[in-house]
N, C-alpha and C positions, 0 to 999 in steps of 0.2 A: 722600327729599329731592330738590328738583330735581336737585346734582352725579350722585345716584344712579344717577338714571334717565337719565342726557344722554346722547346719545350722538356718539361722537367718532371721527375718520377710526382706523381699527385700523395702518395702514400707519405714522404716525409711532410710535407706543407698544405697539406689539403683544403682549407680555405684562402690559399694565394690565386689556387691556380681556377681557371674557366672548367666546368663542371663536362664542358661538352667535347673541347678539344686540348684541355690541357696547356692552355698557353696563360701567359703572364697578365693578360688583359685585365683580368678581375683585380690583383693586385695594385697594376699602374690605375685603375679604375679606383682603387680602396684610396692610395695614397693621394692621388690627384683631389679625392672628395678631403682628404684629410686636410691636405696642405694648398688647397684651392686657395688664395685668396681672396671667399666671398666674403671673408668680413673687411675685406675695404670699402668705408663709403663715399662717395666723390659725392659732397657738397659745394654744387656751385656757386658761388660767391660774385653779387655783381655791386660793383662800383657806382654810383648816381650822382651826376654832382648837383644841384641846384642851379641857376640863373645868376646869382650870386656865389657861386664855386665853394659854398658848403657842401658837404658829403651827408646822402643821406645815413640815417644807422635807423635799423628795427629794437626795441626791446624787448628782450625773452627773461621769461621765470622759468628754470626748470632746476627743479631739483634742491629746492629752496635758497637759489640766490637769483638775482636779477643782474643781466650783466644784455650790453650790446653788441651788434654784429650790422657786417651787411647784407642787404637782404641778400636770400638767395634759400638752398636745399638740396635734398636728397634729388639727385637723378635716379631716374626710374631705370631699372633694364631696356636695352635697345631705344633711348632716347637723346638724341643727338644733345649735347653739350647748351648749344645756344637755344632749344627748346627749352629743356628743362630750365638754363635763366628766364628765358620769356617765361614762363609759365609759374616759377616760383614767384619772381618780382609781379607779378597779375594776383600772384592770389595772395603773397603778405601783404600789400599796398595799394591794391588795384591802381599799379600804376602801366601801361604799357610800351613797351620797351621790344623791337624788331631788328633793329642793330645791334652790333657786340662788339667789341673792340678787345682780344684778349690782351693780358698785361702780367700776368706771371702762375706759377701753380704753388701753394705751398702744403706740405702734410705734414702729421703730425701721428704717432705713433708711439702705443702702449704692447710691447711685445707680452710683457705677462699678463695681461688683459686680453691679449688678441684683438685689439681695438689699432685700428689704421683710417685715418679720414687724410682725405687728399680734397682741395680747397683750390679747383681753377678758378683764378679773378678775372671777369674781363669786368669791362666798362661798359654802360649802358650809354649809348649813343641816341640824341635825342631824348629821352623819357618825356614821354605823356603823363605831367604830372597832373593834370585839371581833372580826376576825380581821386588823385592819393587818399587815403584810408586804411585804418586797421583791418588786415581778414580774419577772419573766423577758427583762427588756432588758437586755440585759448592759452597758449605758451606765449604769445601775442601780449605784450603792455600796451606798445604803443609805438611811435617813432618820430626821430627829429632829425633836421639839420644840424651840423656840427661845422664850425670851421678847426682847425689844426690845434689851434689853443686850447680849445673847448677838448678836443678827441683825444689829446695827451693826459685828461686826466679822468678819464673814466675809465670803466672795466670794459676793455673789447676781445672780446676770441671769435676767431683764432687771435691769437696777441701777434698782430701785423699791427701795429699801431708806428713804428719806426718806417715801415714802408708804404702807410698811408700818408706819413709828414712829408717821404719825402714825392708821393706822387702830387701832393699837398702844392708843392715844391716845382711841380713841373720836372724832376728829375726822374732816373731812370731806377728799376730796381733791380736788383736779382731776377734774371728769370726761372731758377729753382731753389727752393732753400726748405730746409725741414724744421719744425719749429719744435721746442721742446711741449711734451704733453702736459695738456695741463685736467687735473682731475676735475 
């Protein structure tokens, strides 16, 4: 851009400018580290239904409450989406899952925290449920099936629990919606 390349007396702003030629680089360099959005975490989230069209849910303890989710996690850098599901649903459940069906993204954000998580859902297609099991996160309770009755009355986050009724439901959901944070 032309601000990019401008270049500007170093003596009034001297730690803006690049040391060697004087130009804006370091600055756009400073603000971009500032205002980077690395603290978004895109936890993916995948859907499981059972054989009988219950949903699976993991339980987590952290932070001294226990509360359910579906499995899924943190993507790694440079890790394609439907990896990081395979690869989280393998390691909370050893269950394995090579299909993905996506079904909507939802986020949730704490701007004076600087906390922003984004929550793509797909669906696990097929699951290899014949060795399901707890893995080794000690955040890890446990896990169950839920049918829709059951999942309306528990603690689930992200709090999609209205547009799990309605995929519950065979209906369609939003495919973007931000959800309010919850501490």
């Amino acid at each position: 851009s032309a601000i990019k390349n401008q270049k500007f007396p170093v003596k009034e702003f001297p730690s803006f400018f690049c040391p060697q030629c004087r130009c804006l680089n370091r600055l756009i360099g400073e603000l971009m580290t500032e205002f980077n959005p690395t603290f978004v975490r895109i936890r993916v989230t995948v859907l499981l239904r059972g054989a009988d069209g219950k949903f699976c849910f993991v339980r987590h303890h952290k932070d001294g409450r226990s509360y359910w989710l579906l499995p899924g996690g943190g993507q790694n850098p440079f890790e394609p989406l439907e990896e990081a599901a395979s690869r989280e649903v393998q390691e909370e459940l050893n269950v394995k899952v090579t299909k993905f069906k996506f079904i909507a993204l939802r986020e949730s954000m704490n701007v004076k925290e600087k906390k922003h998580i984004q929550f793509p859902i797909f669906e696990g297609i097929d699951p290899d449920f014949s060795r399901i099991g707890i893995g080794n996160d000690t955040r890890l309770e446990g896990f169950d099936f839920f049918n829709s009755e059951e999942f309306m009355n528990i603690p689930i986050y992200p709090t999609i629990s209205s547009d799990l009724l309605k995929l519950s439901q065979s209906a369609q959901i939003d495919l973007f919606r931000t959800l309010d944070w919850i501490p």
